[in-house]
C-alpha positions as a printed Julia matrix, in Angstrom:
572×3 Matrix{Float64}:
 -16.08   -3.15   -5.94
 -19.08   -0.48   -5.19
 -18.63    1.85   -3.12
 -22.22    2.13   -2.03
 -22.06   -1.07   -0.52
 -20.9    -1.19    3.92
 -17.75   -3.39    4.85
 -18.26   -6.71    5.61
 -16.51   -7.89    8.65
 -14.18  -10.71    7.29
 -15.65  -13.37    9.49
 -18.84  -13.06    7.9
 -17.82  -13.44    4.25
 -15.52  -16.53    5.08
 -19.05  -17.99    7.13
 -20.88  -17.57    4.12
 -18.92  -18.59    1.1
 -17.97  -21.83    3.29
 -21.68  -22.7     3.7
 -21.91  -22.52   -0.45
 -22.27  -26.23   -2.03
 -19.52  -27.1    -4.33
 -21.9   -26.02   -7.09
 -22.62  -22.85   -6.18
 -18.5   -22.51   -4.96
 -18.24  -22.4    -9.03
 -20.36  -20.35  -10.01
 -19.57  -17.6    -7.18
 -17.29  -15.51   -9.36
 -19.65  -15.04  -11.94
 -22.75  -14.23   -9.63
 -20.32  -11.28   -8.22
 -19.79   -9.85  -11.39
 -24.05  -10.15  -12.08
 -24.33   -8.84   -8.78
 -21.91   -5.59   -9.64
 -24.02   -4.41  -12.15
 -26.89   -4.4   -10.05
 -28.94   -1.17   -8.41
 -27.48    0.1    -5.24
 -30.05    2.02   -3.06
 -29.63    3.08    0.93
 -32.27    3.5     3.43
 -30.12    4.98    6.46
 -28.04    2.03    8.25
 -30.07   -0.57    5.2
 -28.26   -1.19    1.48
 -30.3    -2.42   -0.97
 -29.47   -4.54   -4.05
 -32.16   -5.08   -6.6
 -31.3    -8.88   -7.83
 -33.96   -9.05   -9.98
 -37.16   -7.04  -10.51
 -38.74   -9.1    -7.97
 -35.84  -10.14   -5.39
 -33.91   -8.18   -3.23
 -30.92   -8.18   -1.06
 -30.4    -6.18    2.05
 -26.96   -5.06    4.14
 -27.85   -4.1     7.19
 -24.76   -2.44    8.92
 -26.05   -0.49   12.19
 -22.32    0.58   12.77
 -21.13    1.54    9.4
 -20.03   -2.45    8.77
 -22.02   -5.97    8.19
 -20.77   -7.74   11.33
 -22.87  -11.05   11.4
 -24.58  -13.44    8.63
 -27.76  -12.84    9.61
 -27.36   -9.11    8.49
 -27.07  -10.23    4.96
 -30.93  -10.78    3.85
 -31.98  -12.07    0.64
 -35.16  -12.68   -0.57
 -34.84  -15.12   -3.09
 -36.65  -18.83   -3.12
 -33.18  -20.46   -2.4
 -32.49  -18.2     0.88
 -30.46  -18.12    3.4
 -28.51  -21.0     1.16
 -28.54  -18.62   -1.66
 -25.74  -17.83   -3.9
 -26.48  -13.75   -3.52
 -25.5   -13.59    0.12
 -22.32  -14.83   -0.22
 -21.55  -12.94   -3.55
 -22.74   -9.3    -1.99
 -20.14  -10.04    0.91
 -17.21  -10.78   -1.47
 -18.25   -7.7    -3.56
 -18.4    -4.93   -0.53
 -15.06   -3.83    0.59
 -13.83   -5.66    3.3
 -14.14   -4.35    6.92
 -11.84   -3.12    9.45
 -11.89   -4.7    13.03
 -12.88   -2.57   15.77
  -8.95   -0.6    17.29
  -7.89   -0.8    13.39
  -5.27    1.39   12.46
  -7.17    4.95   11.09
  -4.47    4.65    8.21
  -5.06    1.46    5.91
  -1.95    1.84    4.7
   0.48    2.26    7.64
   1.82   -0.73    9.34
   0.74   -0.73   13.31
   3.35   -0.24   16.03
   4.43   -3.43   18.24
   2.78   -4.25   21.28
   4.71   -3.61   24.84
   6.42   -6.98   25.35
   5.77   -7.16   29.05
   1.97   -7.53   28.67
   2.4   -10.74   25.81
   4.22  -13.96   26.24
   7.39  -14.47   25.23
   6.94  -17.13   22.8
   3.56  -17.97   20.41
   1.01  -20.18   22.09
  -0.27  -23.15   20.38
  -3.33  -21.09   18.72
  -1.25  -18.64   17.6
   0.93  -21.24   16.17
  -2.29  -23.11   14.67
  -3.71  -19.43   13.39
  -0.25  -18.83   11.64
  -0.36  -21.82   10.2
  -3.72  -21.22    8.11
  -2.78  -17.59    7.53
   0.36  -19.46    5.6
  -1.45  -21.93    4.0
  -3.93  -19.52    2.29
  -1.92  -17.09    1.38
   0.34  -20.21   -0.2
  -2.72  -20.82   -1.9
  -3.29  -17.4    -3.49
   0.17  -17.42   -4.61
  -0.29  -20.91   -6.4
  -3.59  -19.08   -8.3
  -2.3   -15.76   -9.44
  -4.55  -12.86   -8.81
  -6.41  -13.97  -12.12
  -7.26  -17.59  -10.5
  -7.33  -16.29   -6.63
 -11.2   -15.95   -6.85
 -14.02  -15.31   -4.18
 -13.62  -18.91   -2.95
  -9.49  -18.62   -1.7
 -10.17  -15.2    -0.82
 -12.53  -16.24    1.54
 -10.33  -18.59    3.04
  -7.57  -16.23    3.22
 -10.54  -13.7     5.21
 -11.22  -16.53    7.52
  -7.4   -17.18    8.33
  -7.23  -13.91    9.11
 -10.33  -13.52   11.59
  -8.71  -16.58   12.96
  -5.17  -14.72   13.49
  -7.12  -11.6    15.22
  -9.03  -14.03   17.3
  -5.41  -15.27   18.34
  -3.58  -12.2    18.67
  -1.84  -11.94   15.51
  -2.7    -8.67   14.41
   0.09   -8.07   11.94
  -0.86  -11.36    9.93
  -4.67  -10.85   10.15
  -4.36   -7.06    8.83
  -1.96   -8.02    5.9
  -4.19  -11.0     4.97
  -7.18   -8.44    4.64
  -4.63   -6.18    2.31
  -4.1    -8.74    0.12
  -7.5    -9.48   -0.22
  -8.25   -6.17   -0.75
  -5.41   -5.63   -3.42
  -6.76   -8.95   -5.33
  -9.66   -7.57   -5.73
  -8.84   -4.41   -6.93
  -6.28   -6.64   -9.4
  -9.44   -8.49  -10.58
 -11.52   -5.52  -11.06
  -8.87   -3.83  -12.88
  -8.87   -1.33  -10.33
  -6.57    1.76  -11.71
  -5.12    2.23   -7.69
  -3.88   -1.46   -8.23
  -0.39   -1.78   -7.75
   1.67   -5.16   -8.78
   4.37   -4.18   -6.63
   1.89   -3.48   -3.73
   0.22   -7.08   -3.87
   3.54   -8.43   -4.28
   5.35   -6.47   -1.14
   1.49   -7.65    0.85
   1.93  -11.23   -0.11
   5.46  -11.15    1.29
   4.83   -9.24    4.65
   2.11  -12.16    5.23
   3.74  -14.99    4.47
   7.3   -13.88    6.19
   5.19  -13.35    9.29
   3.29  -16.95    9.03
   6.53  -18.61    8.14
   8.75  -17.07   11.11
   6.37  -16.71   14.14
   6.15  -20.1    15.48
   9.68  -20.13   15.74
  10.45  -16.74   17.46
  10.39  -15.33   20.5
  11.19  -12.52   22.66
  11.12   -9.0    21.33
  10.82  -10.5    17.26
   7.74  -12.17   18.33
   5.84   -8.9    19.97
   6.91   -6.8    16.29
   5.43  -10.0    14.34
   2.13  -10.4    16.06
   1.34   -6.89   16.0
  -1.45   -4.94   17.81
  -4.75   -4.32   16.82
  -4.59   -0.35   18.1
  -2.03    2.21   17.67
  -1.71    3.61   21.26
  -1.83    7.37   21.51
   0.79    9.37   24.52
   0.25   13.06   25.7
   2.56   15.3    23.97
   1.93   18.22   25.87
   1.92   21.94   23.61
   3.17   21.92   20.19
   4.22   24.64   17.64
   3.77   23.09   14.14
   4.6    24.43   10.79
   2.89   22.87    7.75
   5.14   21.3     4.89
   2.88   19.86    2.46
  -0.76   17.82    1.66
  -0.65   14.61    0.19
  -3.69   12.79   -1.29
  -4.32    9.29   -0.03
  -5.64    6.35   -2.51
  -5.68    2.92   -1.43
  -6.65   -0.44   -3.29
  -8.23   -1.31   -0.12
 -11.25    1.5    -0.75
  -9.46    4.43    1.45
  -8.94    7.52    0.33
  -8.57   11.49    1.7
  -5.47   13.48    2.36
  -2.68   13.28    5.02
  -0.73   17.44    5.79
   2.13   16.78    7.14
   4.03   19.46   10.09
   7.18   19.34   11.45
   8.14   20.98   14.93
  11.45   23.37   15.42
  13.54   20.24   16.59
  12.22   18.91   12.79
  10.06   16.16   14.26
   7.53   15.04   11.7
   3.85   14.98   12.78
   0.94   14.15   10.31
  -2.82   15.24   10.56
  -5.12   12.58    8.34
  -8.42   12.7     6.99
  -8.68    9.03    5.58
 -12.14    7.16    5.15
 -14.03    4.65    2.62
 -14.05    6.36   -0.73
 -12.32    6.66   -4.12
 -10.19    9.54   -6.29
 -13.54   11.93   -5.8
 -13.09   11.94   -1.65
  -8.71   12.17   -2.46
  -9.45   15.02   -4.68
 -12.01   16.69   -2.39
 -10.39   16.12    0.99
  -7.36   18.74    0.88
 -10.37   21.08    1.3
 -11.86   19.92    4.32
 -11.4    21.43    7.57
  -8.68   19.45    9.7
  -9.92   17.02   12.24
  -7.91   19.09   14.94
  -9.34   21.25   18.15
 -10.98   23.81   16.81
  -9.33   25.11   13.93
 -11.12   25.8    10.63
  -8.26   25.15    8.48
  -8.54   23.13    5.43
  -5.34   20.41    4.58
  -4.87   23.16    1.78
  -4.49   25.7     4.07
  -2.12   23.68    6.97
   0.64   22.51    4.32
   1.19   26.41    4.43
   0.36   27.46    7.95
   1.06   26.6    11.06
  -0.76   25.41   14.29
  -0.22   25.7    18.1
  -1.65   22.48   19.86
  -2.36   21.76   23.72
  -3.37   19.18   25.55
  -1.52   17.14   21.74
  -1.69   13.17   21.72
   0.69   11.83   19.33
   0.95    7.89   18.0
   4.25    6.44   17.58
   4.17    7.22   13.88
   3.88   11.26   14.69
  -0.11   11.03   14.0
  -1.92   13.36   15.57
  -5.08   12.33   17.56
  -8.17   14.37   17.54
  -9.57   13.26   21.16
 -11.74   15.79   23.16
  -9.12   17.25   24.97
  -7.0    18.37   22.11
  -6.72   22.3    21.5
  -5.46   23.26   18.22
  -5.57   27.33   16.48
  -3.76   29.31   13.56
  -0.53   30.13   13.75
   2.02   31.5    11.43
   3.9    28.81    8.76
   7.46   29.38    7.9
   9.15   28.9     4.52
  10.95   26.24    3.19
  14.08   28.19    3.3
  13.5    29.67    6.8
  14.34   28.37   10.13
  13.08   26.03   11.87
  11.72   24.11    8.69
  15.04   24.44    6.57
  16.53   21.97    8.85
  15.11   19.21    7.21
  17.04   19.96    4.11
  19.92   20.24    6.31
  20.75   16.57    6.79
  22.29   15.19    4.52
  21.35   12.9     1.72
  23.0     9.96    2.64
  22.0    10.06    6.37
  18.37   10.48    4.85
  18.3     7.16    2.77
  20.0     5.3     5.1
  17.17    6.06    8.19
  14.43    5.55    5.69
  15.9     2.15    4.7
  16.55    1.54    8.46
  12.66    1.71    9.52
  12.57    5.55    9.77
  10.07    7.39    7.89
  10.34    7.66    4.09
  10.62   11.12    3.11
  13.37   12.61    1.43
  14.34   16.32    1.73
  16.02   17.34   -1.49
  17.67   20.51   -3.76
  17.46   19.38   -6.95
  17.97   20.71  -11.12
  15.6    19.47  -13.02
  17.27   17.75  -16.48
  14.83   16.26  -18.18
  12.45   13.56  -18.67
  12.32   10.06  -19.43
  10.05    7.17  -20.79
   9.6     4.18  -18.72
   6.95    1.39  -18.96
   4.84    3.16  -16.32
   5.07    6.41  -18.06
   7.09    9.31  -18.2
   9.28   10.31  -15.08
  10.71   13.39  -14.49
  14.79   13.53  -14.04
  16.92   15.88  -12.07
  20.35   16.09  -10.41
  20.96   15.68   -6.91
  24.09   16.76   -5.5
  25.59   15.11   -8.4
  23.39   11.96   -8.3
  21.02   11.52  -11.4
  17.61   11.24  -10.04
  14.17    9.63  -11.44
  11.18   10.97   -9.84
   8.15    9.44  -10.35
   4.31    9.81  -10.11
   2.6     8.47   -6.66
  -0.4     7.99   -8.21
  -1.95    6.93  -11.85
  -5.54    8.49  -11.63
  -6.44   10.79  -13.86
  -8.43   12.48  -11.22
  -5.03   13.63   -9.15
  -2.66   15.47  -10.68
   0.54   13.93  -10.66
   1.5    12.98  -13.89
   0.44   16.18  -15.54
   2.12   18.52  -13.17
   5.55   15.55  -13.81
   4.64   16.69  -17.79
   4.59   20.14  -17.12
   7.9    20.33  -14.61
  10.03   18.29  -17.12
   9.86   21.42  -19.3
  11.59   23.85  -16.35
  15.35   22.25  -17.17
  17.36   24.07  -15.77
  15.15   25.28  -12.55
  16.78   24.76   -9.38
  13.92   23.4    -6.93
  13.43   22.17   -3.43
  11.61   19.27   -3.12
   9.56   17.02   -0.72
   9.65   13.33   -2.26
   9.28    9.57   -0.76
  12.03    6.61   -1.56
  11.21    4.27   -3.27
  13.82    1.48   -2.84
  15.16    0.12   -6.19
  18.9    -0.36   -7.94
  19.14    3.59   -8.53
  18.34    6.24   -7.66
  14.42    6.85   -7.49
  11.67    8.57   -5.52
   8.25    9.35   -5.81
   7.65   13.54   -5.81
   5.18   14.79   -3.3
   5.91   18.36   -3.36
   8.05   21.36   -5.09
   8.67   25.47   -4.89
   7.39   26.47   -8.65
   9.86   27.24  -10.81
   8.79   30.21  -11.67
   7.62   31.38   -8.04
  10.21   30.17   -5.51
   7.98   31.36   -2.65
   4.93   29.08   -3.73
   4.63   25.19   -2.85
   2.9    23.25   -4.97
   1.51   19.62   -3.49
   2.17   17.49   -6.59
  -0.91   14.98   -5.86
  -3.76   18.04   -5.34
  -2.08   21.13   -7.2
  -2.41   21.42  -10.88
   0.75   23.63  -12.34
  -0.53   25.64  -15.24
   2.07   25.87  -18.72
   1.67   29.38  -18.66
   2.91   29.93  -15.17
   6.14   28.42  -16.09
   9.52   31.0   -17.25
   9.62   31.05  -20.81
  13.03   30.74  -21.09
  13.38   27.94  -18.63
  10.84   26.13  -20.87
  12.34   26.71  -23.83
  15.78   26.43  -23.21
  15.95   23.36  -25.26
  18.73   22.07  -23.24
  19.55   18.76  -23.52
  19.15   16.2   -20.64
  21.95   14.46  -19.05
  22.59   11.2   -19.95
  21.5     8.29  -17.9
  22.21    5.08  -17.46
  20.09    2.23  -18.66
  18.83    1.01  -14.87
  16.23   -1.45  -16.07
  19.4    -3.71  -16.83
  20.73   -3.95  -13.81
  20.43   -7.71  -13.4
  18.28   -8.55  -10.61
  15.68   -7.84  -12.63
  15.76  -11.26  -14.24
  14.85  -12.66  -10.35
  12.58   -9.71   -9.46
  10.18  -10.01  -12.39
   9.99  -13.89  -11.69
   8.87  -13.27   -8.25
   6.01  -10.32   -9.65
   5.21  -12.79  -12.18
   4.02  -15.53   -9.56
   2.19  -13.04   -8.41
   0.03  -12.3   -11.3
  -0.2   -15.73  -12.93
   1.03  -18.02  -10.06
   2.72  -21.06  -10.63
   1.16  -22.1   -13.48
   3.38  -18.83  -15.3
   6.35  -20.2   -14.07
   5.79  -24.07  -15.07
   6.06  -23.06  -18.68
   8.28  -24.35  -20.96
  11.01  -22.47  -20.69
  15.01  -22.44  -20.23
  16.18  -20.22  -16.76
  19.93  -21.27  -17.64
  20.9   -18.05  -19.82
  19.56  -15.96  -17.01
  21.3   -18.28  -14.2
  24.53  -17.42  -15.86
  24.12  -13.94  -16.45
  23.29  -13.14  -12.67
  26.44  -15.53  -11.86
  28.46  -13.57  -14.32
  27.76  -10.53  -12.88
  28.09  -12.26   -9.35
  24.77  -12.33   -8.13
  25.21  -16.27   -7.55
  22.89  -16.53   -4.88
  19.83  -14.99   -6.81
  20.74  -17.52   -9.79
  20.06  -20.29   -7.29
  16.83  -18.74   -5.95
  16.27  -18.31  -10.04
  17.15  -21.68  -10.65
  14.98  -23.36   -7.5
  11.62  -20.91   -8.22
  11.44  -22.35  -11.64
  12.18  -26.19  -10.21
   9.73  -25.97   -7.34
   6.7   -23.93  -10.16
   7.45  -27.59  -12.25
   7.89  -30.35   -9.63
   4.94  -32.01  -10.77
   4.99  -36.05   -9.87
   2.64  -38.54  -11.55
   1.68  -41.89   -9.48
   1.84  -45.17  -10.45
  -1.35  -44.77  -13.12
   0.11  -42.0   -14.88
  -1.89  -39.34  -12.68
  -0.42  -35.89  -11.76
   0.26  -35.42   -8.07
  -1.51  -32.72   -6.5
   1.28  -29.81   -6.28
   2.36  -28.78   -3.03
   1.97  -25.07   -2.61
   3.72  -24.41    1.33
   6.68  -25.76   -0.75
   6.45  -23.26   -3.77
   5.43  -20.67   -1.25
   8.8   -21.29    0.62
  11.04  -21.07   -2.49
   9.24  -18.05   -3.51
   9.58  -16.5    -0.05
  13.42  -16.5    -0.19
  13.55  -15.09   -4.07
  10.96  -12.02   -2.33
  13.27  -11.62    0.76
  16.43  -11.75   -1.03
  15.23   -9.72   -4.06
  13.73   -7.17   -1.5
  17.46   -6.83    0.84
  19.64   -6.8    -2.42
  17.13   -3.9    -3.74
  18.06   -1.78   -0.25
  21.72   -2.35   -0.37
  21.74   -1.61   -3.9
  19.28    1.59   -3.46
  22.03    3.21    0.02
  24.86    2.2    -2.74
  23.72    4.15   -5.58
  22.68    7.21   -3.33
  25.91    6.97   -1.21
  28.26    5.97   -4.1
């Protein structure tokens, strides 16, 4: 995906991959890939692609995004029934809809219930309905066979779902688009787990909504803004910076403050752009009154706001009426902030499982390190739990697995520590930020910070001690369902439909007493090869709602056992 090239408003991609013949349909792929290596040049609100040396193709996106089809010119013989139109709009990232969330990556906030009905109106019902069906679709390809063609279809199920008021479903269809893209391009922010958790959100929503109502229906459809409320005067203390790197094309930082009651508020800088704009925007001035402090500079400080509006997520909004200035910070060991680290553990993982925010305040000692398919991890002890901290991010332009490198060295070095959970049979969390272990009263923010070797005690480094012994968590069994369910995702259901015998695994989850997710097991490999033949011999076309369905419980069921596994093994 270039990142030269303006959004295209989903709508218009759908329009004109739909008006392709079937001949151009297959050869769409390929003409996005020509089209990729192409010269990118922009004339103020105009991108230009040079097709050829004589043909060129114009974007013309007076807002910042391609809204309509008739502001994708080309000026080949063939045009407007060309195949460049089409392939330029499935190359550019794809558009938000005007009242978008400003963070790609943060689910919106219900609407009010008294100003929707109570239960989903035939179009919503219809709109669900092809949200479902193309996202069953995708699932049936794999990312490596969900090409232009069904991810246009899954673009225009979602315009259709904003058009009906099903913001949740039209946002997560654009995600997954998004991520199988990046997947396809081999993008290094791509995330299995991401497109996987995406596909899920979007098809739980399609499959429940026409049959809810009440309260359940308002949090499935969503609403296409996050509403702001006054929040009065504020006295904020900065805790740490964060760089922000979506599949989706987003990228920038996000400092988060709390208040003295421990309230969490964040202040975000996130916009169109790649590791460069992640890297660069911890030293940008915050978007917030008139202050002049960078992200850098707020993880450390503090702020006094007026006139504050606050989402219901604890962002901060930067309307014309807000007054923000300097004010002192306050350590991590001080009052008011020290209160975070306070509560303890257990309540922690149990409100971040429960829909609360997901950041864990921890004292740790660091142990060790280990190896792990994704790469090294960095493990410490937690109150007596044995903890695996991982990176947040794989580019090489942040910092995070170097300064994970560099920490594992410090055994021994008691640290406090900022991280997020990340749900899974043991304990596990992504680290965001840490004191140095050589210089208690410095922060370090893992993902813009680099730690230097030399700034780290010799002795600590050293030490040589050995690292406790931990268990081997990759066995824990519901593995054998979980990577079934990740592998539809990546090869779809063609993976699956493989000669192959499920049995041994079927027994060892019902062995270990996991007899539901043996079924699940046992159905997601029926379903992947229930392939009929009619009376000449012929293969049946498959039925992908059905394998969609099946899959859908394995997800769900893999995703609750993985949450009361995760509060056991903290709480145990």
């Amino acid at each position: 995906m270039s990142p030269q090239l303006p959004p295209v408003a989903p709508a218009v991609t759908a329009a004109l991959v739909a008006a392709l013949s079937p001949r151009l349909r297959k050869r769409l792929d390929s003409g996005i890939a020509k089209l990729a290596d192409r010269p990118v040049a922009r004339d103020g609100e105009i991108v230009r692609i040079a097709v050829d040396d004589d043909t060129g193709l114009e974007l013309h996106a007076p807002d910042g995004a391609v809204r309509g089809t008739d502001d994708v010119r080309c000026g080949c013989l063939l045009a407007p029934d060309c195949l460049h139109r089409a392939a330029a709009a499935s190359l550019a990232p794809v558009a938000e809809a005007a009242g978008s969330p400003a963070r790609p990556d943060e689910p919106a906030p219900a609407e009010d219930t008294d100003l929707a009905p109570e239960t989903a109106t035939p179009e919503q019902r219809a709109a669900a309905r092809a949200v479902r069906l193309a996202a069953s679709a995708v699932l049936e390809a794999g990312t490596d066979g969900a090409g232009a063609v069904l991810q246009a279809e899954l673009l225009r199920a979602a315009h259709s779902a904003r058009l009906a008021g099903l913001h949740r479903a039209a946002a997560g269809a654009v995600s997954v688009v998004t991520a199988l893209r990046a997947a396809r391009a081999a993008d290094p922010a791509y995330h299995l787990t991401d497109l996987a958790a995406g596909l899920y959100d979007v098809l739980l929503v399609a499959h429940r909504l026409p049959s809810t109502s009440g309260g359940d229906l308002t949090a499935l459809r969503g609403t296409a803004r996050r509403p702001y409320h006054p929040d009065g005067s504020l006295r904020l203390y900065g805790l740490f910076s964060e760089p922000v790197l979506t599949a989706s094309g987003y990228a920038g930082a996000v400092t988060w403050t709390a208040d003295a009651n421990g309230r969490l508020y964040q202040v975000s800088d996130v916009a169109p752009g790649g590791a460069g704009r992640a890297v660069g925007a911890a030293d940008r001035a915050v978007r917030l009154g008139d202050t002049a402090l960078t992200h850098r500079e707020l993880a450390r400080a503090g702020l006094a706001v007026s006139g504050a509006t606050v989402s219901p997520t604890g962002r901060l909004g930067a309307g014309a009426g807000v007054r923000a200035v300097r004010a002192p910070g306050a350590d991590w060991h001080t009052a008011p902030v020290t209160r975070l680290w306070a509560e303890p553990v257990p309540d922690q993982i149990t409100r971040a499982l429960s829909g609360g925010h997901d950041l864990l305040f921890l004292d740790i000692t660091v142990t060790g390190t280990a190896t792990e398919a994704a790469g090294d991890c960095l493990l410490a002890d937690c109150a007596g739990v044995p903890l695996r901290l991982t990176a947040a991010y794989d580019d090489p332009a942040l910092p995070h697995r170097d300064n994970l490198r560099l920490l594992s060295a410090a055994r021994g070095a008691r640290l406090r520590v900022v991280a997020r959970l990340t749900p899974a049979p043991h304990p596990r969390a992504q680290l965001l930020a840490t004191e140095h272990p050589a210089r208690p009263d410095t922060r370090l923010d893992i993902g813009l910070d680099r730690l230097q070797g030399a700034d780290l005690p010799v002795a600590t480094a050293s030490s040589g001690s050995a690292p406790v012994p931990v268990p081997d968590f990759d066995e824990a069994p519901i593995h054998l369902l979980r990577r079934r369910v990740h592998q539809t995702v990546s090869g779809g259901r063609a993976v699956l439909a493989l000669p192959g015998d499920t049995h041994a695994d079927a027994g060892r989850l019902r062995r270990c007493g996991l007899a539901t997710a043996a079924e699940l097991l046992t159905d997601l490999r029926s379903a992947a090869a229930d392939r009929t033949h009619d009376v000449f011999g012929r293969l049946r076309p498959a039925d992908p709602d059905r394998f969609a369905r099946v899959w859908l419980a394995a997800a769900h069921y893999t995703a609750e056992l993985d949450r009361a596994l995760c509060l056991a093994a903290w709480t145990s």
